[in-house]
C-alpha positions, 0 to 999 in steps of 0.5 A, a space after each residue: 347745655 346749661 345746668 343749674 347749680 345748687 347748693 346743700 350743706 356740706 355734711 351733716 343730717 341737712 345734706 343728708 336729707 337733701 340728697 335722699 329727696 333728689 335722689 327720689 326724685 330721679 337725680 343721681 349723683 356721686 357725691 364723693 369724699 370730700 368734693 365740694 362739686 359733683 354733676 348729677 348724671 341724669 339731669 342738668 344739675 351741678 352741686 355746691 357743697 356749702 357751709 350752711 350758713 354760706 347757702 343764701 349769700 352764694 345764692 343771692 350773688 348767683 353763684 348758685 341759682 337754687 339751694 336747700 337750706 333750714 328755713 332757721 339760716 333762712 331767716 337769720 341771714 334776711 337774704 332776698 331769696 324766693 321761697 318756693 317749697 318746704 320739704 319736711 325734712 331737718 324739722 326743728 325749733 330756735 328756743 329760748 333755754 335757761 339753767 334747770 331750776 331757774 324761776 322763769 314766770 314769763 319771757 320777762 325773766 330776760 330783760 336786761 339778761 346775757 343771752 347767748 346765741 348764733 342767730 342774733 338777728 332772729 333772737 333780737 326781732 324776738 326781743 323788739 316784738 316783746 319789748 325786751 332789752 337784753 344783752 346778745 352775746 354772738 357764739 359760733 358755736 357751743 352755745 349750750 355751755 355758755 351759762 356754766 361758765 358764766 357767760 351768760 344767763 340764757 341761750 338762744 339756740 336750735 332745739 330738735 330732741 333736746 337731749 343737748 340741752 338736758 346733757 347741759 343742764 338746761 330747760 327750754 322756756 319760749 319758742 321763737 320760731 319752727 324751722 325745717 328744709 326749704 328749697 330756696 332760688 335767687 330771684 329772676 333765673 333765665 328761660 332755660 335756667 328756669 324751666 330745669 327748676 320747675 322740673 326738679 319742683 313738680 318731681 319734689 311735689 310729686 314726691 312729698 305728696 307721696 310721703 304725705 299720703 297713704 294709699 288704702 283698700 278695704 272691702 264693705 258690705 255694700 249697704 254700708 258704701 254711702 256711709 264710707 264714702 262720706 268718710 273718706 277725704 279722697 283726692 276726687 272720689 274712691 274707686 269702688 269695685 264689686 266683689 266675687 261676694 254678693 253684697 260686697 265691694 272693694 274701696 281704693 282710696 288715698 288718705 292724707 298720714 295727717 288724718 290716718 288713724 281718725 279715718 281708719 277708725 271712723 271706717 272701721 266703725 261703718 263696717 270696713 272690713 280688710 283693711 290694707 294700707 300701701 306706702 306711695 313711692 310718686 304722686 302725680 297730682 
């Protein structure tokens, strides 16, 4: 039987966080100490354990049919890759970062400056987009320290908490781009190939739709229930069910984390009383 490949980082918060996400999505694998393959050893899948930066090339040639990679490489490389889903983990932001203390009025304080940097294709179509010329210096690696020793007058580099930057003795000035984990796939995969992938993104969707969502019940004086349900965005419509009290009922919903303490509160000022909110493991939609 066929099995797809797919490649994820070889260590690091990004392998890390792609493992959990398959792993909740029923897909056991073994990933060893340092393997660099592994076989998942309930579904057709093999695993590519990758530099990052080697993701899009390996899967562009067709070594590997899919891959998980930060949307930031994704950009950076301009491999010809199908987007399919973003999986909310790895969230972080390609910045522009100056010394403590610079005066920095707008993104024009960079013309004619020494940027440092590991992604100069993303930084350059920053620059075009602002009409600014700058000279791009290409780190592997370390960027953060290459305005203390005079390499440069500013860095282009990820951003997450920014505690790297602070330890450096640097502020964050533009954003250039939001970035996160995608699940990536070389374009035209064969019928069999195929139909093994849009298995692993109906159980991806199923899963990131629970992360996503929160299912509540709560009990309401029934002169109150049309009211509520006004409030409530469920997927169709709430569950209402009669209670042993006279006069009352019990609503079952889902709610989106995005609009939860808003709606709650809103309920809560219609009378909902009892409020219990339950984690969601699978959403089938």
């Amino acid at each position: 039987m066929k099995r797809l490949k797919i490649a994820i980082q070889k260590s690091g918060r990004l392998q890390e966080g792609s493992l959990k996400m398959l792993q909740e999505c029923g897909i056991r694998v073994d990933n060893g100490r340092d393997q660099l393959r592994a076989q998942a050893s309930n579904f057709p899948v093999d695993f590519l354990y990758l530099r990052n930066s080697d993701i899009p090339q390996y899967v562009e040639d067709g070594v590997a049919d899919i891959g998980i990679i930060g949307e930031n490489v994704l950009i950076e490389k301009q491999k010809k890759l199908d987007k399919i889903l973003p999986l909310g983990f790895s969230k972080c932001r390609l910045s522009i970062a100056v010394p403590k203390n610079t005066d920095y009025p707008s993104v024009q304080f960079l013309q004619g400056k020494k940027i440092a940097t590991s992604y100069p294709n993303s930084l350059q179509q920053f620059l075009d987009q602002e009409g600014i010329k700058a000279e791009i210096h290409v780190i592997s690696g370390s960027v953060e320290i290459a305005p203390n020793i005079g390499l440069a007058d500013a860095i282009c580099d990820l951003v997450s908490s920014g505690s790297t930057l602070f330890k450096n003795g640097l502020e964050e000035k533009d954003l250039i781009l939001q970035s996160e984990a995608w699940m990536v796939a070389r374009p035209n995969l064969s019928p069999t190939l195929q139909a093994i992938f849009d298995k692993i993104v109906f159980r991806l969707k199923s899963v990131l739709a629970a992360k996503n969502n929160k299912y509540l019940l709560m009990n309401a004086p029934n002169e109150s229930l049309k009211r509520i349900i006004e409030v409530l965005p469920g997927i169709k419509s709430p569950t209402i069910m009669p209670l042993a009290q006279e006069g009352w009922s019990s609503i079952h919903t889902v709610i989106n984390e995005d609009k939860f303490w808003d709606i709650i509160e809103e309920l809560k000022a219609q009378g909902a009383q009892g409020m219990l909110v339950i984690p969601i493991q699978k959403m089938i939609i």
